[in-house]
Jmol script that loads the backbone (N, CA, C; Angstrom):
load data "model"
ATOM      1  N   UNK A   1      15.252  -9.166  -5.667  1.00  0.00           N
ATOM      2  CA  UNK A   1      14.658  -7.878  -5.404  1.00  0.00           C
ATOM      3  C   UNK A   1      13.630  -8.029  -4.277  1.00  0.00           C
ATOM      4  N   UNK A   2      13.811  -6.874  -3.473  1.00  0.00           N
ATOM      5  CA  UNK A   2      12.681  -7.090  -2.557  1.00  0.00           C
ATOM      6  C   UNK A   2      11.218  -6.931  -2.338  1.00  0.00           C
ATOM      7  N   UNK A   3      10.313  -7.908  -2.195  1.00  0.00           N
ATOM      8  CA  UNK A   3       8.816  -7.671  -2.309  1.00  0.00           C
ATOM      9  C   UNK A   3       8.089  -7.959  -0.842  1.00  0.00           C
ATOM     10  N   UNK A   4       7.070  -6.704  -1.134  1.00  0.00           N
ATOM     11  CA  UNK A   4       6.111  -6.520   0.200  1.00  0.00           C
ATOM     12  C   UNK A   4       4.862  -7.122   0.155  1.00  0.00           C
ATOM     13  N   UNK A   5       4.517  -7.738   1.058  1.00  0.00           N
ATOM     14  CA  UNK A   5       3.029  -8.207   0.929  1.00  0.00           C
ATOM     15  C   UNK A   5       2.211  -7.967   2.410  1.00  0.00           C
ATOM     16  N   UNK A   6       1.226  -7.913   2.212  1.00  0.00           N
ATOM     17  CA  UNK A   6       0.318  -7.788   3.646  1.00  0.00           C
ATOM     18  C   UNK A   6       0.596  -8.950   4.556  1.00  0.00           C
ATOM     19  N   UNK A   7       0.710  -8.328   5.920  1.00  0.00           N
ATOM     20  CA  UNK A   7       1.105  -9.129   7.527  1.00  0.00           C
ATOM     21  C   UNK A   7      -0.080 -10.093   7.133  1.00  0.00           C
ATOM     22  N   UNK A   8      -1.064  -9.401   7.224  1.00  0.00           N
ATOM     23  CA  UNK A   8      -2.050 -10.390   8.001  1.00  0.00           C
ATOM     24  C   UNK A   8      -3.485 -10.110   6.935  1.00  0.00           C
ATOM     25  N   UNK A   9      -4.495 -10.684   6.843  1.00  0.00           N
ATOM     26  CA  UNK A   9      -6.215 -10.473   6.365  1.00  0.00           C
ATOM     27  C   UNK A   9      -6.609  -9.293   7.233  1.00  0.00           C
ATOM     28  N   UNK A  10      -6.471  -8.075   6.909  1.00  0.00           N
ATOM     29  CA  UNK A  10      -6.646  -7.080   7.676  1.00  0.00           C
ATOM     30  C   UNK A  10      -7.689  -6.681   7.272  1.00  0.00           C
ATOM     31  N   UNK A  11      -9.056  -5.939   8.064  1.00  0.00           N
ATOM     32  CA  UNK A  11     -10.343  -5.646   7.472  1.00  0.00           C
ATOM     33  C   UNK A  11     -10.405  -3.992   6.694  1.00  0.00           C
ATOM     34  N   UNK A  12     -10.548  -4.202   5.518  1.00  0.00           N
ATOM     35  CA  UNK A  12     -10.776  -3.191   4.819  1.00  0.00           C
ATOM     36  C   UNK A  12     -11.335  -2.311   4.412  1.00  0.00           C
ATOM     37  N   UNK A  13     -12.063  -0.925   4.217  1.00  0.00           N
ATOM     38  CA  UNK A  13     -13.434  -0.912   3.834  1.00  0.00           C
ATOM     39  C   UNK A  13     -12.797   0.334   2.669  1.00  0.00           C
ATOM     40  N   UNK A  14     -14.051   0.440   1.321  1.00  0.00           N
ATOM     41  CA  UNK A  14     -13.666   1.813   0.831  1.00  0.00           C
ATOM     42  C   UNK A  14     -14.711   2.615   0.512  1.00  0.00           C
ATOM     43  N   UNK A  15     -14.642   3.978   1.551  1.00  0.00           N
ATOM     44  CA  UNK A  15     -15.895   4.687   1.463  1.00  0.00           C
ATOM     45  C   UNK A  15     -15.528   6.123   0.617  1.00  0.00           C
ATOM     46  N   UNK A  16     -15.995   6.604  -0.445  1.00  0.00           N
ATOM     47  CA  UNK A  16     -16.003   7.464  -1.051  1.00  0.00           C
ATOM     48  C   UNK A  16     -14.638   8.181  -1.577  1.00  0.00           C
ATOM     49  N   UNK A  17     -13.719   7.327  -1.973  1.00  0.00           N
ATOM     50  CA  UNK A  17     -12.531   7.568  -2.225  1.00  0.00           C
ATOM     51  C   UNK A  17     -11.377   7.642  -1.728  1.00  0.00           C
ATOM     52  N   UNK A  18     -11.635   6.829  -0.088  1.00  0.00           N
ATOM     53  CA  UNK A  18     -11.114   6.975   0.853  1.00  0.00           C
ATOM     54  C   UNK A  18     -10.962   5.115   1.723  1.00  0.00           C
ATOM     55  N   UNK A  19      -9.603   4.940   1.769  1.00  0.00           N
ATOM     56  CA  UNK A  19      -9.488   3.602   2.298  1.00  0.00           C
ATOM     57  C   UNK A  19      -9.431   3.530   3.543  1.00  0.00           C
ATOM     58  N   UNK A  20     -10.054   2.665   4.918  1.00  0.00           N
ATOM     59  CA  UNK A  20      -9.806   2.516   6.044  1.00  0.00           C
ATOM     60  C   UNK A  20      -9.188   0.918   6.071  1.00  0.00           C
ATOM     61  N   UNK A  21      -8.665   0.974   6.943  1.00  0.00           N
ATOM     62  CA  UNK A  21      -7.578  -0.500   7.452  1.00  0.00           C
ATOM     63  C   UNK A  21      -7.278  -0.804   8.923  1.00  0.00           C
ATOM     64  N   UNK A  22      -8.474  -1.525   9.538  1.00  0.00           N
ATOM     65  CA  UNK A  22      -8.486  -2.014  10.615  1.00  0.00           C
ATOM     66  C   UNK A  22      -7.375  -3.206  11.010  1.00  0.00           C
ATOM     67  N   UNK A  23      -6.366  -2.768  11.854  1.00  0.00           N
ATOM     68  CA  UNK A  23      -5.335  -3.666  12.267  1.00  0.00           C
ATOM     69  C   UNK A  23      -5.855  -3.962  13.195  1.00  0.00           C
ATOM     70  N   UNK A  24      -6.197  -5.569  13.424  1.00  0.00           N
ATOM     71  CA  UNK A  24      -6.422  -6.014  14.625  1.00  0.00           C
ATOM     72  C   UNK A  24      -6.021  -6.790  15.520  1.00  0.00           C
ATOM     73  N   UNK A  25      -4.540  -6.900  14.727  1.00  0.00           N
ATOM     74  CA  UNK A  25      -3.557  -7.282  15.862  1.00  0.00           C
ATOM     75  C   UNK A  25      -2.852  -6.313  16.453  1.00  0.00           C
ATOM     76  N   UNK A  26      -2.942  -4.731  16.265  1.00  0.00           N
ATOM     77  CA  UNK A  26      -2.612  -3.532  17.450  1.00  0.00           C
ATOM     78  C   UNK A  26      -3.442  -2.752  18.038  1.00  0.00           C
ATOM     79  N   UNK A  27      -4.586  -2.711  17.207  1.00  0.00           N
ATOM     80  CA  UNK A  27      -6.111  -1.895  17.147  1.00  0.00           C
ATOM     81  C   UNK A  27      -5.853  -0.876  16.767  1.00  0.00           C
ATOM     82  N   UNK A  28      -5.297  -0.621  15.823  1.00  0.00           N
ATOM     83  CA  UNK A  28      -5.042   0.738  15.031  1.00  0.00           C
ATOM     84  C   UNK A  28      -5.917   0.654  13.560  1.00  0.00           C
ATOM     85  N   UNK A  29      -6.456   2.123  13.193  1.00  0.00           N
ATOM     86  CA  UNK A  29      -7.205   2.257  12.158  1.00  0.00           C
ATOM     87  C   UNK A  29      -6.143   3.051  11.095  1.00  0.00           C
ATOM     88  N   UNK A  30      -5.637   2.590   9.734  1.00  0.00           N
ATOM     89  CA  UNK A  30      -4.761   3.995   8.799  1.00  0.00           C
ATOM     90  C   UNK A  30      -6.018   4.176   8.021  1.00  0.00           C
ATOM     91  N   UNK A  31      -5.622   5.095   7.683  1.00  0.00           N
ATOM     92  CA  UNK A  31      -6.475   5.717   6.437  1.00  0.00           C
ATOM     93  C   UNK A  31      -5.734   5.943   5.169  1.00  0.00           C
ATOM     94  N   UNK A  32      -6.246   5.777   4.016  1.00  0.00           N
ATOM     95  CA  UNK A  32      -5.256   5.574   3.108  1.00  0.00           C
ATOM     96  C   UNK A  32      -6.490   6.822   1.936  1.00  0.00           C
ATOM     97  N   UNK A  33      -5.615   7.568   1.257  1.00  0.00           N
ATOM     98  CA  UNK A  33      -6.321   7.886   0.030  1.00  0.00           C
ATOM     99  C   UNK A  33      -6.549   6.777  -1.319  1.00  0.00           C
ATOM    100  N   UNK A  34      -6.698   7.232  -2.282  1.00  0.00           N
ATOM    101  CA  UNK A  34      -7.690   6.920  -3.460  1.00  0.00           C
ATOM    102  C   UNK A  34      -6.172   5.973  -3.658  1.00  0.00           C
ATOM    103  N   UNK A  35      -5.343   6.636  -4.257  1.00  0.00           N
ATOM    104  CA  UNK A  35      -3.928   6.294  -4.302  1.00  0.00           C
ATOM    105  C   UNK A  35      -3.302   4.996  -3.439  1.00  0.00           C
ATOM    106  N   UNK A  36      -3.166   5.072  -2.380  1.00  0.00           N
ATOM    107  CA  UNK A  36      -2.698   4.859  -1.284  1.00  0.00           C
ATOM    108  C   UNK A  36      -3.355   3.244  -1.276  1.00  0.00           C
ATOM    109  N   UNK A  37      -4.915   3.503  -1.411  1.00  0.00           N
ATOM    110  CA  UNK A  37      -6.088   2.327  -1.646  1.00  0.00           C
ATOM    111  C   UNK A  37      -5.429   1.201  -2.434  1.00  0.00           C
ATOM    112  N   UNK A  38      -5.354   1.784  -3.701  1.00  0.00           N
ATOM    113  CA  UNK A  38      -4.875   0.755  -4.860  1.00  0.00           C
ATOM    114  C   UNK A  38      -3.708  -0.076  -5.125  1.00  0.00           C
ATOM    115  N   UNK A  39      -2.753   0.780  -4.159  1.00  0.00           N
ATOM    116  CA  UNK A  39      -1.183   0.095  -4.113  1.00  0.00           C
ATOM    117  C   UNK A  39      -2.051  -1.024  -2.809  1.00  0.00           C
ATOM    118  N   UNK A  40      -2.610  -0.496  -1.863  1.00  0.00           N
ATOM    119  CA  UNK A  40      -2.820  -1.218  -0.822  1.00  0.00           C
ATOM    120  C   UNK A  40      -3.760  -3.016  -1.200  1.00  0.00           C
ATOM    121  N   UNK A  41      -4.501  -2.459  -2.429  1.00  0.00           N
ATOM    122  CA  UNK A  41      -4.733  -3.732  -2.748  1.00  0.00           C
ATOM    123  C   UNK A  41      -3.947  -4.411  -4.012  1.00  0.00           C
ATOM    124  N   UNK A  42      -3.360  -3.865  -4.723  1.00  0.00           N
ATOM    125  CA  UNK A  42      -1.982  -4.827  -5.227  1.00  0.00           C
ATOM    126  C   UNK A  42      -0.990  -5.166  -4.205  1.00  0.00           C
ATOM    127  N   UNK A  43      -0.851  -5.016  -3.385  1.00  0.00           N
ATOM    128  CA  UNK A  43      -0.103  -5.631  -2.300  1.00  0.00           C
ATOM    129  C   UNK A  43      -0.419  -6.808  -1.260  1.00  0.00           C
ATOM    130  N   UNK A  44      -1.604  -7.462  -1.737  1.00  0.00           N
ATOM    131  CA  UNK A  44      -2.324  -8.204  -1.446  1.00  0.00           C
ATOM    132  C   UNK A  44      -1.372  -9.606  -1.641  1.00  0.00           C
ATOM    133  N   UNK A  45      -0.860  -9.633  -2.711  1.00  0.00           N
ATOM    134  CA  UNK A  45       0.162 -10.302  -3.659  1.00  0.00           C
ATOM    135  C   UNK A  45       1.439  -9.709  -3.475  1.00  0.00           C
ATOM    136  N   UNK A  46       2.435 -10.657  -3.247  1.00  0.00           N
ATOM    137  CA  UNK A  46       3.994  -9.883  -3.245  1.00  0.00           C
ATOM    138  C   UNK A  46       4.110  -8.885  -4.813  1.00  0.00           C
ATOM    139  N   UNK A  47       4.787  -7.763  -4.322  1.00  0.00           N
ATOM    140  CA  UNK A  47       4.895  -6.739  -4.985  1.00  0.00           C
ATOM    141  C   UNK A  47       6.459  -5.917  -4.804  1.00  0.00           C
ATOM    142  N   UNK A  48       7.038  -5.598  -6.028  1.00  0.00           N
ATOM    143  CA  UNK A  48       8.057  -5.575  -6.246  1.00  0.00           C
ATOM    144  C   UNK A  48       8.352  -3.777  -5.823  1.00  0.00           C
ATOM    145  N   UNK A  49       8.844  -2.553  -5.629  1.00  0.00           N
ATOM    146  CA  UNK A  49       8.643  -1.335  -5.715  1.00  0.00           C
ATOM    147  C   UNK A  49       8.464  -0.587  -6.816  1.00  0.00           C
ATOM    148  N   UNK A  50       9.165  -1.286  -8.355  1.00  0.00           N
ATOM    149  CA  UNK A  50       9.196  -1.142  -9.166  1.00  0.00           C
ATOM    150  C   UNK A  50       7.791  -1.401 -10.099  1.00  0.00           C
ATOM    151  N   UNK A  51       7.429  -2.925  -9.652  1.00  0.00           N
ATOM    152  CA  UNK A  51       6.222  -3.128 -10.118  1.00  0.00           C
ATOM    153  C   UNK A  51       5.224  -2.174  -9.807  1.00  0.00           C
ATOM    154  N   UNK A  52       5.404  -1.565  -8.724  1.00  0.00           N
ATOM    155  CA  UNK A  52       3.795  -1.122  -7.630  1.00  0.00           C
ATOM    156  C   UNK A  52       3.807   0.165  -8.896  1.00  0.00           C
ATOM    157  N   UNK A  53       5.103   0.757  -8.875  1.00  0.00           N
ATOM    158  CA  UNK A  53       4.945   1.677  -9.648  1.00  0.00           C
ATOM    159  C   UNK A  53       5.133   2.016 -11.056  1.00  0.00           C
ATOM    160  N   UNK A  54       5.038   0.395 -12.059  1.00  0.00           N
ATOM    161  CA  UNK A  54       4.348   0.492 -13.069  1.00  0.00           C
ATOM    162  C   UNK A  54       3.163   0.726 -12.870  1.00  0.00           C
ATOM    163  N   UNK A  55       2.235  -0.348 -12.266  1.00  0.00           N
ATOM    164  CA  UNK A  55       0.948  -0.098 -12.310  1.00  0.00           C
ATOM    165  C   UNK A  55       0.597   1.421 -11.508  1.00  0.00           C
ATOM    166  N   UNK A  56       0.758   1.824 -11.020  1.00  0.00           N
ATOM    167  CA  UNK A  56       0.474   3.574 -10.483  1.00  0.00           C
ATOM    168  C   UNK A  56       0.808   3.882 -12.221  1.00  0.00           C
ATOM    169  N   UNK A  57       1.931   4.253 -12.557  1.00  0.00           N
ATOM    170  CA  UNK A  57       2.053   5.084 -13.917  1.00  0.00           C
ATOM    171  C   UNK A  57       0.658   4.466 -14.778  1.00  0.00           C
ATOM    172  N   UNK A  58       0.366   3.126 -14.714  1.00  0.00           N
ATOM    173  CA  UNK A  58      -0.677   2.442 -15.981  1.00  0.00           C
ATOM    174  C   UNK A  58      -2.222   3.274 -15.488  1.00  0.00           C
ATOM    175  N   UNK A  59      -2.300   2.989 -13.909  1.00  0.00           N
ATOM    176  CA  UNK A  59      -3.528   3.229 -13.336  1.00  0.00           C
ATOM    177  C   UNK A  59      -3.971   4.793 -13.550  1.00  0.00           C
ATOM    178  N   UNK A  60      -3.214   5.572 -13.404  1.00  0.00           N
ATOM    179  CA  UNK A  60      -3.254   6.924 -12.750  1.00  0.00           C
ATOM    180  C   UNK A  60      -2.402   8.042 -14.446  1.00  0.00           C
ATOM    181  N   UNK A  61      -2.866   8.758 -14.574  1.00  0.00           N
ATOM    182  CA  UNK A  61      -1.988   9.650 -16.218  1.00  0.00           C
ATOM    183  C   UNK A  61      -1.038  10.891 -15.723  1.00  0.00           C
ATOM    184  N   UNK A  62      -2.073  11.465 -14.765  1.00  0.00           N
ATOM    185  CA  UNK A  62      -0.542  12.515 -13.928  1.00  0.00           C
ATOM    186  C   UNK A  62       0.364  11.855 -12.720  1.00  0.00           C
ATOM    187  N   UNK A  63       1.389  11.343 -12.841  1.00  0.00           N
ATOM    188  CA  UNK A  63       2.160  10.671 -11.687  1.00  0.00           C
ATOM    189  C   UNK A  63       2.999  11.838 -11.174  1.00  0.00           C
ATOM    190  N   UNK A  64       3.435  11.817  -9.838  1.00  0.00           N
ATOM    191  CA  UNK A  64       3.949  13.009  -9.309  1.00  0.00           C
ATOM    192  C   UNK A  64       5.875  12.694 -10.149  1.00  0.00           C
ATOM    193  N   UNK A  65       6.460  13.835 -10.674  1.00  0.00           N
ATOM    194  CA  UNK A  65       8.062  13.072 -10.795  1.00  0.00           C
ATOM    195  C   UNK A  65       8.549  12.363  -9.211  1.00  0.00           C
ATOM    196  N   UNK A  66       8.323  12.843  -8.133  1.00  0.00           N
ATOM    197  CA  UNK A  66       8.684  12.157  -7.090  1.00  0.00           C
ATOM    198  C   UNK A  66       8.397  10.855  -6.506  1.00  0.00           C
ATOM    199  N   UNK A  67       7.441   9.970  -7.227  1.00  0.00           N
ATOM    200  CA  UNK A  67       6.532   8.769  -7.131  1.00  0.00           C
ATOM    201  C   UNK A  67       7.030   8.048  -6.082  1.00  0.00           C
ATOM    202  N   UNK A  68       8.401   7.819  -7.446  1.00  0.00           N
ATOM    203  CA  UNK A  68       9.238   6.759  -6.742  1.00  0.00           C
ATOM    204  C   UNK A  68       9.627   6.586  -5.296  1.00  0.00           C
ATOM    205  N   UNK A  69       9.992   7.919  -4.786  1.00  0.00           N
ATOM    206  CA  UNK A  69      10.325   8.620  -3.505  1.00  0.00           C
ATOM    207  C   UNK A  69       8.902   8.039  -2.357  1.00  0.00           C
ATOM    208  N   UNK A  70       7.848   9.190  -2.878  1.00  0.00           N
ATOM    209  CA  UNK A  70       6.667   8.806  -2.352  1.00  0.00           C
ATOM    210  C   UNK A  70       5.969   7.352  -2.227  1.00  0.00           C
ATOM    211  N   UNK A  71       5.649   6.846  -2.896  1.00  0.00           N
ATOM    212  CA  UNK A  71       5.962   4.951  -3.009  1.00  0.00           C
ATOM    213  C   UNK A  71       6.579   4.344  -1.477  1.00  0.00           C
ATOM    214  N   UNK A  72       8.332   4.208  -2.250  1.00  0.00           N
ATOM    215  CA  UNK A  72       8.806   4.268  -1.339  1.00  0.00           C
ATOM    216  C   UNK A  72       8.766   4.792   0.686  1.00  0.00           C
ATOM    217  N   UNK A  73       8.401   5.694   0.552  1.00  0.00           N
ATOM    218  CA  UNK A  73       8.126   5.724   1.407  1.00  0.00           C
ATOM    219  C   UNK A  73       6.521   5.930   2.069  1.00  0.00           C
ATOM    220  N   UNK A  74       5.455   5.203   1.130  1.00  0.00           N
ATOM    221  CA  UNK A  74       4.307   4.722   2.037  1.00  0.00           C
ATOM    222  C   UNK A  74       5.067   3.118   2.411  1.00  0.00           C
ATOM    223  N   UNK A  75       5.071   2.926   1.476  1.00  0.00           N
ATOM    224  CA  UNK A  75       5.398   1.015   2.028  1.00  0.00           C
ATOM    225  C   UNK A  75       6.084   1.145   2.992  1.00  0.00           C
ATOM    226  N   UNK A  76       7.309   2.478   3.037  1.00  0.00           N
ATOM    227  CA  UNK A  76       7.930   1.819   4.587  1.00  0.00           C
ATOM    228  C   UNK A  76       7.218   1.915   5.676  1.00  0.00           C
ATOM    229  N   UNK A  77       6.015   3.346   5.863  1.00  0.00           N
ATOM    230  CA  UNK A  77       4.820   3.318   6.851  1.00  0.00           C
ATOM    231  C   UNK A  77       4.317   2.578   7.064  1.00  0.00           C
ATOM    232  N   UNK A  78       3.966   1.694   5.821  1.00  0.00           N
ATOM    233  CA  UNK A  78       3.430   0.597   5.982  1.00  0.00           C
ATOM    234  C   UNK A  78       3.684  -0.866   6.972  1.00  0.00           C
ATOM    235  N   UNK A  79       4.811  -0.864   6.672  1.00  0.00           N
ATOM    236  CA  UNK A  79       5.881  -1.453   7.112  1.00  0.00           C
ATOM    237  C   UNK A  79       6.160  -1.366   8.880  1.00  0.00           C
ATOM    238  N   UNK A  80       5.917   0.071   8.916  1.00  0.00           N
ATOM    239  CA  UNK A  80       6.174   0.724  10.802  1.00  0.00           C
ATOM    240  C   UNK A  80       4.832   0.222  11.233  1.00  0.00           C
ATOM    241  N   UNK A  81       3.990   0.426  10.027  1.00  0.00           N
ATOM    242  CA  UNK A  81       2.512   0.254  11.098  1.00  0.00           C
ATOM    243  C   UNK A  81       2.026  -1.554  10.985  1.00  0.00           C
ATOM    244  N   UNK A  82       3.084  -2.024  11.113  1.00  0.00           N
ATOM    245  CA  UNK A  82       2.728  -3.803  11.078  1.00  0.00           C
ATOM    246  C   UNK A  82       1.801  -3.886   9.966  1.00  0.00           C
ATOM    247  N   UNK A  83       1.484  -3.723   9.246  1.00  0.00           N
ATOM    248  CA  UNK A  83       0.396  -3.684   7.738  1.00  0.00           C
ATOM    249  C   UNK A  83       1.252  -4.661   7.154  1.00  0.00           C
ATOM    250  N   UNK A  84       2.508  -4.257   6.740  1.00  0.00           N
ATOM    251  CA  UNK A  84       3.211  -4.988   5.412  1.00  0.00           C
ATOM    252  C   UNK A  84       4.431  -5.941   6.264  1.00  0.00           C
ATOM    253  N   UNK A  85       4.660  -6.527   4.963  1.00  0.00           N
ATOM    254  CA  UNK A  85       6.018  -8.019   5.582  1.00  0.00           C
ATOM    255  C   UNK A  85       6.533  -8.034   4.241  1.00  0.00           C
ATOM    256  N   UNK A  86       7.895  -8.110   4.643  1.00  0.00           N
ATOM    257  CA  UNK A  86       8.775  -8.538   3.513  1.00  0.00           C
ATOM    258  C   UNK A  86       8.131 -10.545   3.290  1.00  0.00           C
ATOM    259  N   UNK A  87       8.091  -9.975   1.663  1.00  0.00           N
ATOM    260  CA  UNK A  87       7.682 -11.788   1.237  1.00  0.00           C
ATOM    261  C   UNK A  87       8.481 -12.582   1.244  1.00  0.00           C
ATOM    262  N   UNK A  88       7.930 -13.822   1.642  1.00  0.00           N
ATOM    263  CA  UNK A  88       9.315 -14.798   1.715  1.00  0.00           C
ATOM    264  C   UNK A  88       9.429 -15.676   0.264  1.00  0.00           C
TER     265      UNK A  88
END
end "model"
wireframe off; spacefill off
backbone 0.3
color backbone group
């Protein structure tokens, strides 16, 4: 199964419910919500799609029915914006 983990030690910060992510191997800043934050730091560690979104269902009590979908497609952003790497 396939698992994602972070490119690189990318600088992080979290200000008021709100994640920033300094890439500084393109010089691009994402911004991530509250959400967005927490997958971003379980992904620190290879992470499965399935896994990411047990822990979302454990973390979080209203999950959208579309999760899976949504999930799915942050990691692949993730993915476009050099952030994430398939684990070896």
């Amino acid at each position: 199964m396939t698992q994602y983990v972070w490119r690189n030690q990318y600088e992080t910060v979290e200000l008021d419910g709100e994640w920033i992510i300094l890439n500084t191997d393109s010089f691009t800043v994402t911004k991530l919500n509250d959400l967005g934050g927490f997958c971003w730091t379980l992904l620190q560690s290879a992470q499965t799609l399935p896994a990411l979104l047990q822990a979302v269902h454990e973390q979080y009590e209203a999950v959208s029915p579309t999760a899976e979908q949504e999930l799915e497609s942050f990691v692949t952003d993730l993915m476009q914006r050099g952030l994430l790497k398939y684990a070896v």
